[in-house]
FIKOLZA-1660 file (N, C-alpha, C; in steps of 0.1 Angstrom, whole numbers, plus 5000, padded with zeros to 4 digits):
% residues 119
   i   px   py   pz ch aa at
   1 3648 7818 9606  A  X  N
   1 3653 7805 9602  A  X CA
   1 3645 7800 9590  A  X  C
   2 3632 7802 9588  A  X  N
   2 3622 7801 9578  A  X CA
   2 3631 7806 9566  A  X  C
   3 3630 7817 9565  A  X  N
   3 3638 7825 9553  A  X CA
   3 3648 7821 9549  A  X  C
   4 3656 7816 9558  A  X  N
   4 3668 7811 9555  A  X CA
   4 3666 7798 9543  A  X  C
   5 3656 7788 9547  A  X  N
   5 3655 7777 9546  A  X CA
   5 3646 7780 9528  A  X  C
   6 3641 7787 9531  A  X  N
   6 3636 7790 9520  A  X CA
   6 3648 7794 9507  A  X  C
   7 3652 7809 9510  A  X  N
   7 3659 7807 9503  A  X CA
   7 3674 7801 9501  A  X  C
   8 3673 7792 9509  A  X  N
   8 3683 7780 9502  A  X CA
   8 3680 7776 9495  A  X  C
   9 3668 7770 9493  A  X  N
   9 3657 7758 9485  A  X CA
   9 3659 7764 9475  A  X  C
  10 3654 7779 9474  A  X  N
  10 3653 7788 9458  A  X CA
  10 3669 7786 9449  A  X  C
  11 3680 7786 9460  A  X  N
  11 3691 7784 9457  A  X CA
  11 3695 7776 9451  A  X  C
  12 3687 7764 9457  A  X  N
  12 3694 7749 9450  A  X CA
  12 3687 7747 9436  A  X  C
  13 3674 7749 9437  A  X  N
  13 3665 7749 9427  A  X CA
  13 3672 7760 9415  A  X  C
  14 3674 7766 9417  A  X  N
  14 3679 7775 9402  A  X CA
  14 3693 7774 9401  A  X  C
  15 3702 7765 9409  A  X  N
  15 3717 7761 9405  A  X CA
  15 3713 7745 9397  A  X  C
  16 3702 7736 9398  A  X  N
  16 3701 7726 9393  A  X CA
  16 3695 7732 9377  A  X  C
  17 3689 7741 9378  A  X  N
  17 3685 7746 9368  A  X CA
  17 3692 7746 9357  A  X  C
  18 3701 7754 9362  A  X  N
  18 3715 7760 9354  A  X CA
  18 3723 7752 9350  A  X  C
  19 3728 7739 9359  A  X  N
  19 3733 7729 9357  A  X CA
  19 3727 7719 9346  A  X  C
  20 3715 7717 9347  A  X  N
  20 3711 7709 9335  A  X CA
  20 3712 7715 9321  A  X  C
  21 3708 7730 9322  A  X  N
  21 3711 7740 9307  A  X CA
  21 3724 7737 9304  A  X  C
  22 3737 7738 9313  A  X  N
  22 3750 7736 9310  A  X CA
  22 3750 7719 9299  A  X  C
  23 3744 7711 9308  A  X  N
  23 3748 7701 9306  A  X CA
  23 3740 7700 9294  A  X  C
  24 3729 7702 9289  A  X  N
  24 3721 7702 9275  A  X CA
  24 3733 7710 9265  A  X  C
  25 3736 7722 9266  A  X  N
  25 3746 7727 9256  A  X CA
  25 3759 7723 9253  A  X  C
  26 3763 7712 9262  A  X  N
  26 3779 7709 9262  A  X CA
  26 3779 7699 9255  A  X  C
  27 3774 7698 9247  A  X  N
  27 3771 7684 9237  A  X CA
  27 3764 7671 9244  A  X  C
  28 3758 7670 9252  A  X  N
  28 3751 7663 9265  A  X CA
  28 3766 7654 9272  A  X  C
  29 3777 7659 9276  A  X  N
  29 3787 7655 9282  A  X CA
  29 3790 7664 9296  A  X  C
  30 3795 7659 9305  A  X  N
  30 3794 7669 9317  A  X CA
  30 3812 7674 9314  A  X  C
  31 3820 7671 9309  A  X  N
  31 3832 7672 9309  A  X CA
  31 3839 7672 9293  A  X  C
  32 3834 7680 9281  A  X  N
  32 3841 7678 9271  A  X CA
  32 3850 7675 9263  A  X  C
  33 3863 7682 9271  A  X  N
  33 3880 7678 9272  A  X CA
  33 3879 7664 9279  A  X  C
  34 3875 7659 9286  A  X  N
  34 3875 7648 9286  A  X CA
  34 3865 7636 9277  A  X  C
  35 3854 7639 9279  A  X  N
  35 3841 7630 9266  A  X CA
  35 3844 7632 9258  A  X  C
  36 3844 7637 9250  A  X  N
  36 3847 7636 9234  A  X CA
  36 3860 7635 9231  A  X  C
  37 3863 7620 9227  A  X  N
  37 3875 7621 9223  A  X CA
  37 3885 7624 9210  A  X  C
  38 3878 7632 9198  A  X  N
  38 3883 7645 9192  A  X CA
  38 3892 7653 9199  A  X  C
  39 3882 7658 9207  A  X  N
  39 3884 7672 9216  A  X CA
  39 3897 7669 9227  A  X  C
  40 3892 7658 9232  A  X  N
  40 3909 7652 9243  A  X CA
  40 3919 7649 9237  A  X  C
  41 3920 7645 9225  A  X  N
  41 3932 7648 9214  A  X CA
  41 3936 7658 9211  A  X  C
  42 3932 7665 9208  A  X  N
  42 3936 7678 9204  A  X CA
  42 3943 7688 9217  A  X  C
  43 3934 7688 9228  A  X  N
  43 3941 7688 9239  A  X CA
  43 3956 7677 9241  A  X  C
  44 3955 7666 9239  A  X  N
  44 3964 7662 9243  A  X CA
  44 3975 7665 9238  A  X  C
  45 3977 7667 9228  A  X  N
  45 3986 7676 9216  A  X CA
  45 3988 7686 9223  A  X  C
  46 3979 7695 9222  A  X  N
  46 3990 7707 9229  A  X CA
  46 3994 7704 9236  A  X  C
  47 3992 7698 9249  A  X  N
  47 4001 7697 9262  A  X CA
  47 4014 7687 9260  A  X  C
  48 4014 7682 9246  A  X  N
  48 4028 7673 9248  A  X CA
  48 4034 7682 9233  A  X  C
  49 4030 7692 9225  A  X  N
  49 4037 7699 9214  A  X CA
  49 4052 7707 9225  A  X  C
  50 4063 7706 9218  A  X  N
  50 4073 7712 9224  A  X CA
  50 4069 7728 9218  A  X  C
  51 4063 7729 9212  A  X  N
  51 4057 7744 9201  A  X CA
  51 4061 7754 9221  A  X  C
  52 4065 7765 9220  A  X  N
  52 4063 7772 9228  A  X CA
  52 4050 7786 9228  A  X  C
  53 4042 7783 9213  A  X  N
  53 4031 7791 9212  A  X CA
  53 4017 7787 9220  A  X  C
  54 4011 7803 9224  A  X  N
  54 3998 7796 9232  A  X CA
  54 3991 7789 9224  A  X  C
  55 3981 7781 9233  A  X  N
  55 3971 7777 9223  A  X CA
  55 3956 7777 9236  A  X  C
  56 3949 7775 9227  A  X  N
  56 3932 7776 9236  A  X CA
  56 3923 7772 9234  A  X  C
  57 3912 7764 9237  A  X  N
  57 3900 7754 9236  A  X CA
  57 3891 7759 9237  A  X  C
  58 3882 7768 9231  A  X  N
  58 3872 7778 9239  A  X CA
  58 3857 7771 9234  A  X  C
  59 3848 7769 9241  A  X  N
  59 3835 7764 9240  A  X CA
  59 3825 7782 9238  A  X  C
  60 3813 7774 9226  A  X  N
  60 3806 7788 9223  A  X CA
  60 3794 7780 9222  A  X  C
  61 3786 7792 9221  A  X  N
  61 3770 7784 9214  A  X CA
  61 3769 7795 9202  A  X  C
  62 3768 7786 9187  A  X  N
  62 3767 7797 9178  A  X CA
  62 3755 7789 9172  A  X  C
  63 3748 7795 9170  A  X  N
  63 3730 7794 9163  A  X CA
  63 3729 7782 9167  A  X  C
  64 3724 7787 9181  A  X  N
  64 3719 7776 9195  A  X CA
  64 3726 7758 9193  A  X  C
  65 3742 7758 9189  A  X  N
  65 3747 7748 9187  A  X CA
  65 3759 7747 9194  A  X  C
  66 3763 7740 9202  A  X  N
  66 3776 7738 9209  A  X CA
  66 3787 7741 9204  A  X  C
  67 3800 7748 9198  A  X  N
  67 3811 7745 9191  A  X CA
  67 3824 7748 9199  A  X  C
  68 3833 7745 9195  A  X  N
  68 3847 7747 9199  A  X CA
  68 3856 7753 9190  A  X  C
  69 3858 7764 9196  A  X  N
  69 3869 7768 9185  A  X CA
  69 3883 7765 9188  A  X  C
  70 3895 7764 9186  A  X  N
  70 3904 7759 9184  A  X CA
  70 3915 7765 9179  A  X  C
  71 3923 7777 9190  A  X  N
  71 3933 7781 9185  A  X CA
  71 3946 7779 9187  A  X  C
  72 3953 7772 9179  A  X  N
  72 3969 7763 9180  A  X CA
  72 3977 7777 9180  A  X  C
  73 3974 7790 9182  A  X  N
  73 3982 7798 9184  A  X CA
  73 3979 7813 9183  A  X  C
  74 3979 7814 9196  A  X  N
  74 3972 7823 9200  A  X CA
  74 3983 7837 9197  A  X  C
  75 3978 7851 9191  A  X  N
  75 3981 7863 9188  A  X CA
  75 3995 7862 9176  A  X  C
  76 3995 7850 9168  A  X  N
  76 4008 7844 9157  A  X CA
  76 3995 7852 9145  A  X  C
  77 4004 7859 9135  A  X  N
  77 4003 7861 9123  A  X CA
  77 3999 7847 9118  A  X  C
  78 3987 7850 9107  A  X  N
  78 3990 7838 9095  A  X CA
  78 3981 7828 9104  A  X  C
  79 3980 7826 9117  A  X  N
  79 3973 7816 9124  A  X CA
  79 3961 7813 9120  A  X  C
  80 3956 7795 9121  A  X  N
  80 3944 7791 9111  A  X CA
  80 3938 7788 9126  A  X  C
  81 3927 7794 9129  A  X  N
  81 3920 7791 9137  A  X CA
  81 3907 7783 9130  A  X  C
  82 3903 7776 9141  A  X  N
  82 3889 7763 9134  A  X CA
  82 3880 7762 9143  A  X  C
  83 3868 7762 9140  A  X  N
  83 3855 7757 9147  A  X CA
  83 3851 7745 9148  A  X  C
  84 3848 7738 9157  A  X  N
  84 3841 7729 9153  A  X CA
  84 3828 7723 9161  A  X  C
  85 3820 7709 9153  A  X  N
  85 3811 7711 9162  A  X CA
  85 3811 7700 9173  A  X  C
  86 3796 7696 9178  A  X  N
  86 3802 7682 9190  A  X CA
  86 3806 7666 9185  A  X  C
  87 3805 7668 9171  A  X  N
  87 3811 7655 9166  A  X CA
  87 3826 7655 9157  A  X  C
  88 3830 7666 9160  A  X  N
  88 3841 7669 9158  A  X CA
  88 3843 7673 9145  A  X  C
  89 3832 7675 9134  A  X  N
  89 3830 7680 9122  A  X CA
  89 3836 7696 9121  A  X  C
  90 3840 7701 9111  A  X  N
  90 3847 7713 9112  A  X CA
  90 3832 7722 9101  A  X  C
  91 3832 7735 9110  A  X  N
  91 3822 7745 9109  A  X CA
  91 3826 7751 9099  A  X  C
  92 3838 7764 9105  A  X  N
  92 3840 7774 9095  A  X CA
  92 3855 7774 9103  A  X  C
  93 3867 7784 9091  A  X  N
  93 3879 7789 9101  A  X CA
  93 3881 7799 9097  A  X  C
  94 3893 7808 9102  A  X  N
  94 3896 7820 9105  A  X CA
  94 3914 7821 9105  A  X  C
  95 3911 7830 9095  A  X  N
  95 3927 7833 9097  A  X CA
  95 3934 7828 9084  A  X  C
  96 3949 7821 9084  A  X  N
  96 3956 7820 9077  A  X CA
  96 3961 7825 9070  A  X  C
  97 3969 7822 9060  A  X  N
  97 3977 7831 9050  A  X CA
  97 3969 7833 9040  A  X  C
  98 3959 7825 9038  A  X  N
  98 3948 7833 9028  A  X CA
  98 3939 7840 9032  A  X  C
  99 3940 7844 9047  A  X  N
  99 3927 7855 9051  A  X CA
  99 3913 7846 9055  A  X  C
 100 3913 7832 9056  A  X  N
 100 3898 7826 9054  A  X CA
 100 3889 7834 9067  A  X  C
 101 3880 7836 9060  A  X  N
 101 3866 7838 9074  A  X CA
 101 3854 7824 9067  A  X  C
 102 3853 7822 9069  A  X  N
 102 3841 7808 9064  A  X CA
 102 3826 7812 9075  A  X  C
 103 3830 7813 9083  A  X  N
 103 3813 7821 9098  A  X CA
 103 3816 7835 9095  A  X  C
 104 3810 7843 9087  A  X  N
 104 3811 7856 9083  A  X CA
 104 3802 7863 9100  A  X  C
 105 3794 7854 9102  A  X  N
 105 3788 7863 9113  A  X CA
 105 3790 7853 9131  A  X  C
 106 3805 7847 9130  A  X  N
 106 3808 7841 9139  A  X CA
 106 3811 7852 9152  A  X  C
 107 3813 7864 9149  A  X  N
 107 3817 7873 9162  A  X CA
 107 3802 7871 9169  A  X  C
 108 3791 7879 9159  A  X  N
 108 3776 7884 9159  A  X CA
 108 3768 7875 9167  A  X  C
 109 3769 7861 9164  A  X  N
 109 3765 7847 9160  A  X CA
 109 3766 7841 9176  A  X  C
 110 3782 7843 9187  A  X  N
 110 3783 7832 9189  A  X CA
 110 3788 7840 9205  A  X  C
 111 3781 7828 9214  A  X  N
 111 3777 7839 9227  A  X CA
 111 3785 7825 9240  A  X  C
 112 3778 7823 9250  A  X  N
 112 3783 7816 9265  A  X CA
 112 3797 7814 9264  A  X  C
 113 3805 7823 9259  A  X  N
 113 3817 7817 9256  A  X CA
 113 3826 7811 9270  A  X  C
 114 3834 7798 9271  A  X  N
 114 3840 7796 9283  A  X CA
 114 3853 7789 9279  A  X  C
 115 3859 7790 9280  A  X  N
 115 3875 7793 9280  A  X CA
 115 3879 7781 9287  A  X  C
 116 3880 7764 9279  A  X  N
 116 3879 7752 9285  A  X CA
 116 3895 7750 9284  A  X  C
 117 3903 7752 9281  A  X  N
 117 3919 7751 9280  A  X CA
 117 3926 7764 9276  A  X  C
 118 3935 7767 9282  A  X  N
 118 3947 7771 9276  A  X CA
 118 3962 7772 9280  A  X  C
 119 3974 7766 9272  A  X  N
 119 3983 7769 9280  A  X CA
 119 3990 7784 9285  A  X  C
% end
């Protein structure tokens, strides 16, 4: 029973852990798509675009910085994908009909990736 109790404690203790790191890199918001209301626009858009293309909200940390990238259409030729950061400032993009890459080392660069929308 000892052991048990123990490691529960160990359990809680390193899920609180983890929970505060989340919440430090999410822009200090526990819920993004919903706090920042940039970010819940943009969602809101897709979910009311009649567009029948995917689209996807993905959360990263690129040089220990929160960002969102932002793709209004997922696997479409020509598609302008965007980064951005927690104040809704735009980073770098990717894609288009002119080829942009603007984060040359955005693959290299950019890690916890979590996959906050898609239709």
């Amino acid at each position: 029973m000892k052991t048990i109790i123990i490691f529960l404690s160990i359990v809680f203790l390193i899920s609180c852990s983890n929970t505060k790191e989340m919440y430090a890199t999410s822009c200090e918001v526990n819920a993004p798509l919903e706090n920042l209301p940039w970010l819940k626009e943009i969602k809101i858009n897709f979910e009311i675009s009649a567009s029948a293309s995917k689209t996807q909200i993905i959360q990263f940390t690129y040089h220990n910085e929160t960002v969102f990238l932002i793709d209004p259409c997922m696997d479409c030729a020509d598609n302008l994908t965007t980064v951005y950061n927690c104040e809704g400032d735009k980073i770098c993009e990717f894609g288009g009909i002119a080829g942009l890459n603007t984060c040359l080392d955005f693959d290299e660069n950019s890690t916890n990736k979590i996959v906050l929308w898609e239709n």
